[in-house]
N, C-alpha and C positions, 0 to 999 in steps of 0.2 A: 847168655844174653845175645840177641838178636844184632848183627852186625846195623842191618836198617833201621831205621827210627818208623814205631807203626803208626804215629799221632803227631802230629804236626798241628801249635796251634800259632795263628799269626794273632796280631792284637796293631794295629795302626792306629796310635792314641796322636791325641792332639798335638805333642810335641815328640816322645819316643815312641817307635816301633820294636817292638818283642816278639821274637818268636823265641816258642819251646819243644821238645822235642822229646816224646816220650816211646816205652817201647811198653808192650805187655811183658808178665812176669807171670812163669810157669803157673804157681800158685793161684794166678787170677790176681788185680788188681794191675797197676802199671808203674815204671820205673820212670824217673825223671832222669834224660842222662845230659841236657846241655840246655844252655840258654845261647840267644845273641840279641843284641842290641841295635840299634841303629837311628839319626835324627830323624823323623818324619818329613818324608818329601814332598808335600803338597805343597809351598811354597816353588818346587821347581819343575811345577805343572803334571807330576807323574807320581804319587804316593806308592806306585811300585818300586822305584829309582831305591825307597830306603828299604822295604820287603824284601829286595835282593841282598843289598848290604847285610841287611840283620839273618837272612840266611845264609850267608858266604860266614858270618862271623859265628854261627851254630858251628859250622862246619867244624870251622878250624879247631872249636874248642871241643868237638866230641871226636875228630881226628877222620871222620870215616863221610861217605856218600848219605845223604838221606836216603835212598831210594826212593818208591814212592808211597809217601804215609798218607793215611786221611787223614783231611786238613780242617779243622775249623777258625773260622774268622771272625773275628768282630774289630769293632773300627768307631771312632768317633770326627775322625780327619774332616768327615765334611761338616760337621756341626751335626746337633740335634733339629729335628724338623720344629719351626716355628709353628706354635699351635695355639687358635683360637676357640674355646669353650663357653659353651652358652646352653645352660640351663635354668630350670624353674623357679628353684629358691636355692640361695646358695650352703646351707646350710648339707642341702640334699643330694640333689643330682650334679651342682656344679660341680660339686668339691670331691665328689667322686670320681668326676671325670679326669678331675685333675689328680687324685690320687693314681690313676690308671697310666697318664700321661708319663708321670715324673718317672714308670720303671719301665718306657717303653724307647726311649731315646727321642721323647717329646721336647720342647721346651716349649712352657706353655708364657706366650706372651699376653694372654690377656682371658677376664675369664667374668659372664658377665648374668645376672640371673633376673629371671622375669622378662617382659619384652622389651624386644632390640627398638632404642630410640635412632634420631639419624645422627646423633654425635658416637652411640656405639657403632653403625653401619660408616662410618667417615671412618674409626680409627681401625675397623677391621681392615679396610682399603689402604688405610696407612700402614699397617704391620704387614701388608702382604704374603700371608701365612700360607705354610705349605701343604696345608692339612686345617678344615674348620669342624669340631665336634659340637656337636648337635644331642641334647639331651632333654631330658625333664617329663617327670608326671611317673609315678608306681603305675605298673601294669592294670592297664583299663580305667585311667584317671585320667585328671587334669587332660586335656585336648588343644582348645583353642588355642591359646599360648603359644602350644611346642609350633603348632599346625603355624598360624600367624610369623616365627620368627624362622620357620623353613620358604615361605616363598619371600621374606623382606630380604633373606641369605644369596636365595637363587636369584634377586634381582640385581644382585651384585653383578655376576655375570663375571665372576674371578676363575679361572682357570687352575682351579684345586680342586680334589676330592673334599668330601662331605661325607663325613661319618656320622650313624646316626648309632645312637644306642638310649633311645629314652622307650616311652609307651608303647606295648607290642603292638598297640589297637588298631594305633595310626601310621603303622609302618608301609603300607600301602600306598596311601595318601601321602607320605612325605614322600615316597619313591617317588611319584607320579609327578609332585612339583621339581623336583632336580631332574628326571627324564624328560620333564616337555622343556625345561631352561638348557638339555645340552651338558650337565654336571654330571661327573661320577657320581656317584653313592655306593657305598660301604656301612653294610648294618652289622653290631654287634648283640649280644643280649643286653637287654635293660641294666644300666649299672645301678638303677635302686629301685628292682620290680616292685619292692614291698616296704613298708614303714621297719625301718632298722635292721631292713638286708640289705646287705652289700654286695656287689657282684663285679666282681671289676676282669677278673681274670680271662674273659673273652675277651672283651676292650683293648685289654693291650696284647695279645697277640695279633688283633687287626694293627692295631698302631705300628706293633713290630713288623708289620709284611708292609706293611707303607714305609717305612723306614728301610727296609729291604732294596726296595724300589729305589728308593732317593739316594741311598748311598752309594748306589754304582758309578752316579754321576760325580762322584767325586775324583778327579783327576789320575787315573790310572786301575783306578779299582774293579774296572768291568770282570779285566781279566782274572782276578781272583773269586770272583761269583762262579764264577765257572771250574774252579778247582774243589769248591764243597759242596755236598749235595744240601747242606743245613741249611744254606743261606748264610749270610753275612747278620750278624746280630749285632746292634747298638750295644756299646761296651756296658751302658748303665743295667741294660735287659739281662746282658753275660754274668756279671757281678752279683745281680739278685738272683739270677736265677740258681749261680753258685752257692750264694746264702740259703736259699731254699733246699737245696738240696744237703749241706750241713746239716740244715735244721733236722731236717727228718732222721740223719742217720744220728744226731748226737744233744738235741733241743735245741734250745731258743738260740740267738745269735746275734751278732751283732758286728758290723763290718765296715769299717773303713777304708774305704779307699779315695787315698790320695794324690791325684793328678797333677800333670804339668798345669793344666787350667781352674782346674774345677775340685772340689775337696765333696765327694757324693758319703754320706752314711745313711746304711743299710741294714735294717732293721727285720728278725722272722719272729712272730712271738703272739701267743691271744691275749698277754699279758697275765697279771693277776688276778684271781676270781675278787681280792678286794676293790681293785683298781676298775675292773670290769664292770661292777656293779653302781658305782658311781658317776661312771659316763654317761654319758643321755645321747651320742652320737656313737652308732659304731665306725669301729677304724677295722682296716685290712691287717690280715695276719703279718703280708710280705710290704713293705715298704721302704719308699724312697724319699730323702730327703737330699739336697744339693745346697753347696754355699760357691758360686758363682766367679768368688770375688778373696778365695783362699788357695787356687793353685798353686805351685810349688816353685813351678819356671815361669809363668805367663803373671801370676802377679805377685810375685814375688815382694816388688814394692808395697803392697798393702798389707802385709802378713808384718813385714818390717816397720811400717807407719802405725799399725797395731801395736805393737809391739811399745812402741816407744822409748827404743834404747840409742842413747845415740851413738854406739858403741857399733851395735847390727847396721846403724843408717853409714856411719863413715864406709863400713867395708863393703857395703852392697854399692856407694859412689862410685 
């Protein structure tokens, strides 16, 4: 075994930081030789402060120097990007979009189909989103609509990217209204070019490189972008994409993980050809679902209010 550690993975979750340390093994595959732990420090303006910690505490417990490993990161310390979605009909493009969102370190706070009236144009301005997805119409349909709620978007004049992944047709013309209003624009492929295709897996690797972006802003974290050539990956992106890759070597799967905040399961599967057959909407192979309001340290009290024992409520007082 390799005195060094040749993989070093950091994780800066919402309330603990983990890092792991792995080395290669003769044979091919890799050895796990140590874990550390440490509080998450973003609370005390530097989320590196606990990154050090919880490497100082690898140390101790594998006895020896890291050297230096390749490092991969992911992190959810500064929140998920607040995401607004607005597609054609929601049955189609919206809900697509939002299936994209939920495994990309999105949160999607509002999500709206057909055209944008001014009470949805008032609450986009009120969510102050950090990321607006722009969707709708299967490739060379539908037009006016998407075309109509990209320049009511750009009159906003909000200072976020605009991601577009709807109708290939009008991707031009919606370019052309976010470059004369001064907006980024970000295009994906079509997340439903066609009646009962699904296409999401472009989508959210654009979401994940915006996310990319946003999370360096997180109190200490620049200098860790600068340690992995992968980029920093949204922990929800990390976890699925780990399910994905189970899946392929062993099938279907299914994955829970459970957070200081947030309680995210993780779903890889085409399902059953019975079950298959009786949808009328297709779903994505790889999926995300999140319960918000089940984490483990951060709401602790509502797992326990669930719960309703008064047994759990004395001791958590």
């Amino acid at each position: 075994m390799s005195n060094a550690v040749d993989i070093l993975t950091i994780e800066v979750g919402s309330t603990i930081t983990k890092v792991n340390g792995f080395v290669r093994l003769a044979g091919g595959g890799l050895g796990h030789v140590a874990q550390g732990f440490a509080p998450t420090s973003v609370g005390q303006g530097d989320v590196g402060l606990g990154v050090d910690q919880a490497v100082a505490d690898l140390q101790s417990r594998y006895g020896q120097l890291l050297g230096s490993p390749e490092t991969f990161v992911n992190s959810s310390a500064a929140g998920g990007l607040r995401m607004t979605v607005h597609g054609l009909t929601y049955s189609m493009t919206a809900r697509a979009a939002r299936e994209a969102a939920l495994g990309a370190g999105a949160i999607v706070k509002m999500v709206t189909a057909g055209l944008l009236d001014a009470y949805n144009l008032e609450e986009i301005q009120d969510i102050h989103p950090n990321i607006i997805l722009l969707a709708g119409g299967v490739d060379y349909g539908e037009k006016d609509i998407v075309l109509r709620n990209a320049e009511k978007i750009a009159q906003l004049g909000l200072p976020v990217p605009v991601l577009y992944a709807g109708n290939v047709a009008i991707r031009k013309q919606i370019q052309a209204v976010f470059t004369q209003a001064g907006i980024e624009m970000l295009q994906a492929a079509n997340v439903f070019p066609d009646v009962d295709v699904l296409n999401i897996e472009p989508l959210r690797k654009v979401i994940q490189e915006v996310f990319n972006r946003h999370i360096i802003h997180a109190p200490g974290m620049a200098r860790f972008a600068e340690l992995t050539q992968w980029g920093i990956l949204p922990t929800p992106g990390a976890v699925l994409r780990g399910a994905e890759l189970f899946a392929e070597a062993l099938g279907d799967c299914l994955v829970f993980d459970v957070g200081g905040a947030t309680t995210d399961v993780h779903s890889v599967t085409d399902g059953s050809r019975e079950w298959a057959n009786k949808m009328v909407e297709p779903e994505p192979r790889a999926k995300r679902t999140v319960e918000g309001d089940l984490g483990v340290y951060v709401n602790a009290h509502n797992i326990v209010e669930m719960e309703g024992d008064p047994a759990w409520e004395e001791r958590l007082a």
